[in-house]
C-alpha positions in Angstrom: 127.1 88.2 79.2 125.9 89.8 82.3 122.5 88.9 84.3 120.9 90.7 87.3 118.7 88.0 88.6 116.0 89.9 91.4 113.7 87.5 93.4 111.2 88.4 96.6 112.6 87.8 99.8 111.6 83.7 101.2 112.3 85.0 105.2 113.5 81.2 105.5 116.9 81.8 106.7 119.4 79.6 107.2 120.6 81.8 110.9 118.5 82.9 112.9 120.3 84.6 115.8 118.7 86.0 119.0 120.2 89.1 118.3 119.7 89.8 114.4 120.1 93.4 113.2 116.6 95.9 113.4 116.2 99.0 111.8 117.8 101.2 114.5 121.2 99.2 113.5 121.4 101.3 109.9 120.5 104.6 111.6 124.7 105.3 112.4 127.3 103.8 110.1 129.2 103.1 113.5 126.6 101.4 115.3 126.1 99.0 112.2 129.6 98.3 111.9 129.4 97.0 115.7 126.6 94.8 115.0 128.1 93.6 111.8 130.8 92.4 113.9 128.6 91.2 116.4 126.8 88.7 113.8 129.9 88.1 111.5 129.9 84.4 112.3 126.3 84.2 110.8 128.1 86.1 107.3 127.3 84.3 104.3 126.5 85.0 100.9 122.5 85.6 99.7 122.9 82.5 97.5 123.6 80.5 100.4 121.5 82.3 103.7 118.1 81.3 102.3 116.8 78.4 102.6 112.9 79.1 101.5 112.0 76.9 98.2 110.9 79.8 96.1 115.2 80.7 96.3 116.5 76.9 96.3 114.6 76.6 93.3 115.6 79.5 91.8 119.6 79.0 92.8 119.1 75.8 90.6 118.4 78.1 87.5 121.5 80.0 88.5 123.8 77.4 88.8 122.4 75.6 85.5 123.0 78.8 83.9 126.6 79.5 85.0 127.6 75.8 84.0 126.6 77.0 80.3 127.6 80.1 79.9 130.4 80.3 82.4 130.6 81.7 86.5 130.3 85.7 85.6 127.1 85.1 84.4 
């Protein structure tokens, strides 16, 4: 079984560097590369960079539902 699970964004990170990308950053695939590499110590998955309840809460219903119907769900 497959599930798409879409929530609203918390904007509680877990990171929050001086320097975080802005919209200029995804005007040239070079220039976001660069900045990518700039913040790649702040990399993480989605699952894990929030931090707002809304998501905790819901990453509880994620992980209850992978430990019953297996990780790829």
């Amino acid at each position: 079984m497959k599930m798409l699970v879409i929530t609203s964004c918390t904007g509680e990170k877990r990171y929050h560097p001086a320097n975080q990308l802005v919209q200029d950053d995804f005007s040239d695939t070079e220039r976001l590369a660069a900045r990518e590499k700039e913040l790649s110590e702040f990399a993480c998955p989605a699952g894990e960079m929030y931090t707002g309840m809304q998501h905790l809460r819901l990453m509880e219903g994620v992980r209850t539902l992978r430990e019953h119907f297996g990780a790829r769900c």
